[in-house]
Structure formats: structure tokens, C-alpha cells
N, C-alpha and C positions, 0 to 999 in steps of 0.2 A: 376144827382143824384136822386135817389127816395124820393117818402116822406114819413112820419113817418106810415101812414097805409100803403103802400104798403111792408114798413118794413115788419111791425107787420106781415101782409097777407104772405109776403116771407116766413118769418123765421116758421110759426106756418103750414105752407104748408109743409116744407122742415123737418120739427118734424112727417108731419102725423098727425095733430091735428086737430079738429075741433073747429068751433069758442067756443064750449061748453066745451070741455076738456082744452082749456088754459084758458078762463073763472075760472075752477075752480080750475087747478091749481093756480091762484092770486087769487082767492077769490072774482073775481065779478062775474056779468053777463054775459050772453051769449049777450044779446043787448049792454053792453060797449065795449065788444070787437069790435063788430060789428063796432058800432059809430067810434074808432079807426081806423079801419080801412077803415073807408070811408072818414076818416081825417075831420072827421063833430069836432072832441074835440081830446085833450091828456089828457094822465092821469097825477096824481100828480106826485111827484118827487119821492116820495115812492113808488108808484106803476112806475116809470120807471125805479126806482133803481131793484126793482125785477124783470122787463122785460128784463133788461141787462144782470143780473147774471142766469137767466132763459137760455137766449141764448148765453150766454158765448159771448156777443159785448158789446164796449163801447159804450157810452150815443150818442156820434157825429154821429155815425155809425146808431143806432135806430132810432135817430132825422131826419139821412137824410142829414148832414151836412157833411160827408166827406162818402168816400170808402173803410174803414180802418177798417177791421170787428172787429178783434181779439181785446184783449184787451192786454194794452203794461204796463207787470208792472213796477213798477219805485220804489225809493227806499224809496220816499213816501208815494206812492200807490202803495201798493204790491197785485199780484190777492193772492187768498184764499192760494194755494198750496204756494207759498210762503213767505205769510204770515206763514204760520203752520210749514213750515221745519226751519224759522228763530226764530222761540218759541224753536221746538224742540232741534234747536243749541244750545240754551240758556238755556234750561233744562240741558242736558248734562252738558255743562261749569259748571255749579254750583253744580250738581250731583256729576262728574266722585270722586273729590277728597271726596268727603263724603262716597259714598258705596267703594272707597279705603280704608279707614281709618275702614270703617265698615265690611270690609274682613278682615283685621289684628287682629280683637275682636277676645276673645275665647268663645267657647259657653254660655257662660253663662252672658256673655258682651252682644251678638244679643240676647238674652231672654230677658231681659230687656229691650232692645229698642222697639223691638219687642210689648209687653207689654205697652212701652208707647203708641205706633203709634198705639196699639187698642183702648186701654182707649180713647185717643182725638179723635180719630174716632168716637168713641160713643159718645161720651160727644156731640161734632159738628153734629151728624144726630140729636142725642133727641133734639137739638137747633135749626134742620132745620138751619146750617150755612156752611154746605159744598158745595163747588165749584160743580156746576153742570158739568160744561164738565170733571168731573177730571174720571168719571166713563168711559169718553172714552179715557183713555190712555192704551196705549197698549207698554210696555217696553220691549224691547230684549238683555240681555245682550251677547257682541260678543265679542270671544276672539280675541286680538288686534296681528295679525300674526307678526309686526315690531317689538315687543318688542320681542315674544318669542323668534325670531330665532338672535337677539345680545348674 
């Protein structure tokens, strides 16, 4: 098994990288990388955590400790993607029967809501208190072909 610079050396070769562009990708030096790689030091746990998710390997695999590149989610430790598609399940679940109930409205029923969901909108930016990742949602509403065709 390799060690953890010859990792490092592997994976920032195999990107096309210079020791100066994954440097700044993390935010150090061009000489820590270096040092890394000549396995004179490691980096902290923070900077190995972004060295893993940088090259899509687990920690054992960087370390040198096994030969197992990929990273193996668990239900745990889920990787990002699903992490993100097990929220979005859960959006859904809680959504689907609200925007139901909220198609049965008559226009003048969604005016109102509508209205609300601005006002708190405003109220929560003038308060600097809204959810930062919510501005990267992106909703699709799909019509559901099992129901239509009973």
C-alpha cells in the first residue's frame, strides 16, 4: 500500500494539478503540499476531510491504510448525493399532501396564502433569518402517470 504523500502525489497527478492549484484549491501553500507529499507531515483532520471529499476517497484509502478508493455510503454516513436525495424524500413526504390541499383552494384561497408566504419572506430577509441553502431549491412539479390512467 502507498503512503499518504504518494496518495496526495497520485490523486493531484491523475486531476492534472499542480502542487500550486491543489494548494489553492485548500487554501494552503504550495510548500504544504509539497511537505505532504514527501510525507515529511499531514495535514489536520479538517484539511484531510477536504482532501477526501476533493477526491471523492475515503480517509483509509488517503492515509494509505487500505486500497478501497471510492467512498462506501452507509446509512450513517451517507456521501453528499445521498444525503441530498434522502432530504429531498423528505421534502416531498411533508409537501405532497399540503400543495394537494392547496390545489383544491379557489383563487382567492391561493391569493392569500400566497400573500402570506411574501410577507414572511420579507419579514425573515429584513431579519437576515432565512435559510441560506433554500435559494438553491429547485422544485418540479410531475404529473403522477399511476393515478391518471385508474
Amino acid at each position: 500500500m502507498s503512503s499518504f504523500g504518494k496518495r496526495v502525489t497520485e490523486l493531484r497527478k491523475e486531476r492534472l494539478l499542480t502542487q500550486k492549484a491543489l494548494a489553492e484549491e485548500l487554501g494552503v501553500t504550495k510548500n504544504t503540499v509539497s511537505v505532504w507529499e514527501r510525507d515529511v507531515r499531514k495535514p489536520d483532520l479538517e484539511t484531510l476531510t477536504k482532501l477526501c471529499a476533493y477526491f471523492n476517497v475515503n480517509m483509509s484509502y488517503l492515509l494509505g491504510e487500505n486500497d478501497e478508493r471510492t467512498k462506501t455510503p452507509t446509512e450513517e454516513h451517507p456521501d453528499d448525493e445521498t444525503a441530498a436525495r434522502w432530504a429531498l424524500e423528505d421534502l416531498i413526504e411533508v409537501s405532497e399532501p399540503i400543495i394537494q390541499m392547496y390545489m383544491q383552494l379557489t383563487d382567492e384561497a391561493r391569493l392569500m396564502i400566497n400573500s402570506s408566504v411574501i410577507a414572511a419572506y420579507k419579514f425573515e430577509k429584513a431579519h437576515d433569518c432565512l435559510f441560506p441553502m433554500g435559494e438553491q431549491v429547485r422544485l418540479m412539479l410531475v404529473k403522477d402517470e399511476d393515478k391518471t390512467k385508474k
